[in-house]
C-alpha positions as CSV (number, residue, x, y, z in Angstrom):
1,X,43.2,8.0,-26.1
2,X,45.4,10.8,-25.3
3,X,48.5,9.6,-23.7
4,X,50.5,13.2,-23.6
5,X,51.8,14.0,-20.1
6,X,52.9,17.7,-19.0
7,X,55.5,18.0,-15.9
8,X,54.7,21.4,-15.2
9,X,58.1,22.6,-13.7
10,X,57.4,25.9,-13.4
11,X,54.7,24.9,-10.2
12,X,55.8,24.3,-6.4
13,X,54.7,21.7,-3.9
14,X,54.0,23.9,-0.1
15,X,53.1,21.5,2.4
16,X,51.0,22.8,5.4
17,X,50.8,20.1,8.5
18,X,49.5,20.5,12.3
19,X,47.0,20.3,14.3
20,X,45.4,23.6,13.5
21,X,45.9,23.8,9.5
22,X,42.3,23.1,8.4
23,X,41.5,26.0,10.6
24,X,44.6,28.3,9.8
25,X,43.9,27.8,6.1
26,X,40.1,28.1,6.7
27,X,40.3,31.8,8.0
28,X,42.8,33.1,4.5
29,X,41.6,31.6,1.6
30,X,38.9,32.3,-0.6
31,X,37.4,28.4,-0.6
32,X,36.1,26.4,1.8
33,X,38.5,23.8,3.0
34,X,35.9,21.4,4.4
35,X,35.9,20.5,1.0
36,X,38.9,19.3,0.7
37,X,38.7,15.1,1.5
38,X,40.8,12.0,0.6
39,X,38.4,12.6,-2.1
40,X,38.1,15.3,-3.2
41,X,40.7,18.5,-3.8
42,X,39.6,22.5,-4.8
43,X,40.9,25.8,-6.1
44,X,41.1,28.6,-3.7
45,X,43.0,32.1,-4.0
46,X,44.5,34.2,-1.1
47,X,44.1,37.7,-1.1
48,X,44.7,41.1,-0.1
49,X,42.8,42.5,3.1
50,X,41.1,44.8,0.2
51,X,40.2,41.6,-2.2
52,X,43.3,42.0,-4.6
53,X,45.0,39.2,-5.9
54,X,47.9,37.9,-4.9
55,X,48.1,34.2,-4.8
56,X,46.3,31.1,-6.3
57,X,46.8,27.2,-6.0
58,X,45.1,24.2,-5.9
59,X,44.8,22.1,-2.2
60,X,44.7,18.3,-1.9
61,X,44.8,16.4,1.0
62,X,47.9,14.5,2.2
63,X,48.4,12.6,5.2
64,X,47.4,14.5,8.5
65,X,48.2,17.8,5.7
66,X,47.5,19.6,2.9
67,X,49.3,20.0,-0.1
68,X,49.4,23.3,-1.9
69,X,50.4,23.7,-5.8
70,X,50.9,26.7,-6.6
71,X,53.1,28.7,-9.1
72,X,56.9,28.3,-9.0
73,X,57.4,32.2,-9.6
74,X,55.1,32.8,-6.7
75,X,55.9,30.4,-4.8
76,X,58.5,31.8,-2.2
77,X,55.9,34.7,-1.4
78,X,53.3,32.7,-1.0
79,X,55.4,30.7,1.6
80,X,56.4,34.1,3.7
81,X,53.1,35.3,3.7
82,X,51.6,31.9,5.0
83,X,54.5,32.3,8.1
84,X,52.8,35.4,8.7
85,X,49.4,34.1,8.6
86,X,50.3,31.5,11.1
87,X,51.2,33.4,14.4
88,X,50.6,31.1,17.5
89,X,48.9,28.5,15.4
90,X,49.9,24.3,15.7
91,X,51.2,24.7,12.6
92,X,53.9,23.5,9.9
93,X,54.5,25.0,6.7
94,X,57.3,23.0,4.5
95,X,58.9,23.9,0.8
96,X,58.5,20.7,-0.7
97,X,59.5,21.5,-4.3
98,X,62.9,19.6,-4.3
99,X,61.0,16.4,-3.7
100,X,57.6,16.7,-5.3
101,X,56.6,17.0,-8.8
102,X,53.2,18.1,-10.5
103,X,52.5,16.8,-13.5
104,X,49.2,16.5,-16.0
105,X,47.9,13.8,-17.7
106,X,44.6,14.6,-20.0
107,X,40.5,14.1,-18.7
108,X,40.3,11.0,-21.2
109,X,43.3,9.2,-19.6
110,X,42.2,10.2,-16.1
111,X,38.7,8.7,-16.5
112,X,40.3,5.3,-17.8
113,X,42.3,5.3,-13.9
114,X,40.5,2.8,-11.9
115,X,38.4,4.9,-9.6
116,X,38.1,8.0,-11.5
117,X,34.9,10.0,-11.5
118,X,33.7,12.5,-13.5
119,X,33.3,15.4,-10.5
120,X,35.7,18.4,-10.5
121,X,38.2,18.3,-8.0
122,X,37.4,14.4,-7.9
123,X,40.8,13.2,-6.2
124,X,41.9,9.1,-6.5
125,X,45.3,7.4,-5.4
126,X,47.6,5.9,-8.0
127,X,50.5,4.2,-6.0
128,X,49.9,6.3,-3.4
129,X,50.2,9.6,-4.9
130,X,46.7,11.8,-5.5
131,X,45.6,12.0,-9.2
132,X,43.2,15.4,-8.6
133,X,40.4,16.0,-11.5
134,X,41.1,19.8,-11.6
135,X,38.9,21.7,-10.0
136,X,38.8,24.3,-12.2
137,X,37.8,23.1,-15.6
138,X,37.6,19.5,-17.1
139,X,39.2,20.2,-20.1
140,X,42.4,21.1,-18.1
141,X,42.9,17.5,-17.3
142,X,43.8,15.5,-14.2
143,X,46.8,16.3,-12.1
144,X,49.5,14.6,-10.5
145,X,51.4,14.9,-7.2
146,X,54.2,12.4,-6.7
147,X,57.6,12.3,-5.5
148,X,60.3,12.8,-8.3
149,X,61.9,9.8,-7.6
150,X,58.3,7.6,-8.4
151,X,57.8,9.7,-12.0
152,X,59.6,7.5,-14.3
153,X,57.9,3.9,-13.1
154,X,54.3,5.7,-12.4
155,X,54.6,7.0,-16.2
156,X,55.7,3.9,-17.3
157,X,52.6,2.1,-15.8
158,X,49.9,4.5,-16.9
159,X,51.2,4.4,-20.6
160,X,52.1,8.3,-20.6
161,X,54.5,10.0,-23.0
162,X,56.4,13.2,-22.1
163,X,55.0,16.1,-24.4
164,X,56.5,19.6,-24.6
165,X,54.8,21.8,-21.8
166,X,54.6,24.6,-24.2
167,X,51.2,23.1,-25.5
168,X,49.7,22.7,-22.2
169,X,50.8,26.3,-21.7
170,X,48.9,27.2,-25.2
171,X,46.0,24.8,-24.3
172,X,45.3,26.4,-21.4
173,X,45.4,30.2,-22.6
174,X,43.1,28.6,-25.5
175,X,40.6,27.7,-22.6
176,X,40.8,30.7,-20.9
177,X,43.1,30.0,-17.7
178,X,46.3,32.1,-17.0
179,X,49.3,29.0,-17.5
180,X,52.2,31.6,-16.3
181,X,53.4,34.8,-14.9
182,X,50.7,35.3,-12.0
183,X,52.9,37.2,-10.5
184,X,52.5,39.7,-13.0
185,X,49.2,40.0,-11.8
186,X,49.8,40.8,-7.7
187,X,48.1,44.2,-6.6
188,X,46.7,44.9,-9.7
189,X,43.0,43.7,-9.9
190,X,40.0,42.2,-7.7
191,X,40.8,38.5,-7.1
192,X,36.3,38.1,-8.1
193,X,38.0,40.1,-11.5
194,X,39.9,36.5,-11.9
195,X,37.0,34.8,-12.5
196,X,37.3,32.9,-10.6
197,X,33.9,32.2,-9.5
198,X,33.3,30.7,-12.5
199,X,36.2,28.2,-11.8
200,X,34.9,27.2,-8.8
201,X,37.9,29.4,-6.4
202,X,35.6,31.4,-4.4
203,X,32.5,30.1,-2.2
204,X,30.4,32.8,-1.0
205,X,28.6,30.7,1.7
206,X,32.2,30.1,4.1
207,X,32.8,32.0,6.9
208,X,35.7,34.9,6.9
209,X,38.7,34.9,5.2
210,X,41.3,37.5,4.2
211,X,39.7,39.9,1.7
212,X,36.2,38.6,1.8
213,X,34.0,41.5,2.4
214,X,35.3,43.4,-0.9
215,X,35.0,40.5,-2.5
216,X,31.2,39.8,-1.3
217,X,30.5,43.3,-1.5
218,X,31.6,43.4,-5.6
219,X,29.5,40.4,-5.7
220,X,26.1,41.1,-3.7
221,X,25.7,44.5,-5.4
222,X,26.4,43.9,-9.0
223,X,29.9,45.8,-8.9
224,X,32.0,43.3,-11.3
225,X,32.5,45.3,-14.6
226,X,36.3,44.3,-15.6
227,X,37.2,40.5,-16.2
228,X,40.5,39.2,-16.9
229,X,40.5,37.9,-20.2
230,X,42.9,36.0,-23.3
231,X,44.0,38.3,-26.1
232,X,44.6,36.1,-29.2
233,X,47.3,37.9,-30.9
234,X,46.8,38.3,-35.0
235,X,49.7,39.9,-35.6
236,X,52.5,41.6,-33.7
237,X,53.4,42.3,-30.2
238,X,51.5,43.6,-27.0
239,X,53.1,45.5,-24.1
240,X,52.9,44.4,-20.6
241,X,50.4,47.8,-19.2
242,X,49.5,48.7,-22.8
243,X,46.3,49.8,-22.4
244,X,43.2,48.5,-25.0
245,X,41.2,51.1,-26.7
246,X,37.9,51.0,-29.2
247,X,36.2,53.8,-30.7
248,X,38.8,55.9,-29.1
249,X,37.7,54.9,-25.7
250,X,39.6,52.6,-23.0
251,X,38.3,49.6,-22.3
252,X,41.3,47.6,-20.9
253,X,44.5,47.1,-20.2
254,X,47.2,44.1,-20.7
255,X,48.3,42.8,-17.6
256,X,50.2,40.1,-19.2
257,X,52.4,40.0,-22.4
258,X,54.5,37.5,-23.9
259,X,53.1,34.0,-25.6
260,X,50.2,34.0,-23.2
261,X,48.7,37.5,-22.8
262,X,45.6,38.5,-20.8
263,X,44.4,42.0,-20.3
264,X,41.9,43.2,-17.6
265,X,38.2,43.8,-19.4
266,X,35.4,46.5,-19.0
267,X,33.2,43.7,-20.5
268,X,30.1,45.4,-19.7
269,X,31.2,48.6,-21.8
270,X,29.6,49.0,-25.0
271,X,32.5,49.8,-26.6
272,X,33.6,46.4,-25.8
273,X,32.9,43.6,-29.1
274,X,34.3,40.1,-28.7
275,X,33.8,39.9,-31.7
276,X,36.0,42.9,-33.2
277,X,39.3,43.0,-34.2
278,X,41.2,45.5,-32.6
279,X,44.9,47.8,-33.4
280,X,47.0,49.2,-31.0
281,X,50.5,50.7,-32.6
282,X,51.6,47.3,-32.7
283,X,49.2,44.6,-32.9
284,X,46.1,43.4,-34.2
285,X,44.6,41.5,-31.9
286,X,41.0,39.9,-30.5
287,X,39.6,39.5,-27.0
288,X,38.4,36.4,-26.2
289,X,35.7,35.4,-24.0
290,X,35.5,31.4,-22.7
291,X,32.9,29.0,-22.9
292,X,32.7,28.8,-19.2
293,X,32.4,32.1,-18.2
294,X,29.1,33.0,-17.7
295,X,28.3,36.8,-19.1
């Protein structure tokens, strides 16, 4: 069994508490909160009015609350724009980053917890703290919430080693999930370009929310043509913007560069080959398309 634990210190515990908070968060994000149980936790998305992307996270229930994990770098934003959202609502939105830590633990180890079950988003208490089967894709493992000062003893119970993050990071981009730098993807596609239908961030049968009628309008008329997908990187270096080219056409564009780069698609262009091996003036380089997503 794998034993390897993550502690994903670049995410951010936002704690959102009052009386109105199932309702506040109901009306901005893309998921449906009713969901969310002792239970049971979900991926959801906030958007622009227009159905851009700005933030994602996943939400678990805690207390009278909700907890929100969500991306270190984007983490301050996120937490401005939610104080916007709130106006005269009952409601309390805390940075608890200083005090909480996420952590992940793999899908074997998280099935051997008493209680576990093999359901996306499946949530169970250990000591307390949620352990949340993510919601996105089993093969990302099982995800921990506990207070920093619990870590040690909690890892120490459940048999888990410390591993290097860096191959969570390059598990994840092997999958087909963005690990890092979402903020380099604000503003600059369709939060349905994410994907994230496919992992189970968007439900198209909840009321109103911020960006929703782009985003059911790309849906209900057939209008997604660009995907954000992994470039797996042969040789060389891509540039943040670069854009992708095939038979002298463009058919992308990267959005993020580094150790774990994704570019924004036109899957449905015939120019487009997941297959092919591609050059730019610096790189050889392949586009990959996961399992999971279904075109």
């Amino acid at each position: 069994m794998n034993n390897n634990f993550y502690t994903l210190e670049n995410r951010s515990i936002i704690y959102v508490n009052g009386l109105d908070a199932k309702e506040f968060l109901q009306n901005i994000i893309s998921n449906d909160i009713n969901k969310v149980t002792e239970n049971s936790s979900c991926f959801a998305s906030l958007f622009t009015p227009q159905g851009k992307f700005l933030f994602e996270f996943i939400i678990s229930k805690h207390k009278l609350g909700y907890f929100i994990d969500c991306e270190k770098t984007q983490a301050e934003e996120l937490y401005k724009q939610l104080t916007i959202y709130k106006l005269r609502s009952n409601v309390e939105i805390l940075d608890l980053s200083e005090e909480f830590v996420v952590g992940v633990l793999s899908y074997e180890k998280y099935l051997s917890i008493e209680g576990a079950k093999d359901i996306l988003g499946y949530t169970i208490k250990y000591r307390e703290d949620p352990i949340i089967l993510d919601p996105r894709n089993k093969n990302l493992g099982a995800r921990l919430i506990i207070n920093l000062e619990k870590l040690y003893l909690s890892l120490k119970k459940l048999n888990l080693k410390n591993d290097k993050i860096e191959n969570y990071y390059t598990h994840c981009h092997k999958i087909g999930v963005v690990p890092k730098y979402l903020n380099k993807l604000q503003n600059k596609l369709f939060g349905i370009e994410c994907n994230y239908e496919d992992l189970n961030g968007i439900d198209f049968k909840k009321g109103c929310y911020v960006g929703q009628e782009n985003t059911a309008r790309i849906k209900l008329k057939n209008k997604l043509s660009k995907r954000l997908l992994p470039i797996e990187i042969i040789d060389g270096l891509l540039s943040e913007e670069e854009k992708i080219y095939n038979n002298e056409v463009e058919i992308g564009k990267v959005l993020i560069d580094g150790d774990y780069p994704f570019a924004l698609i036109k899957f449905l262009d015939k120019n487009f080959n997941k297959d092919q091996i591609l050059k730019s003036e610096n790189c050889s380089f392949k586009i990959c398309v996961p399992e999971w997503l279904k075109i």
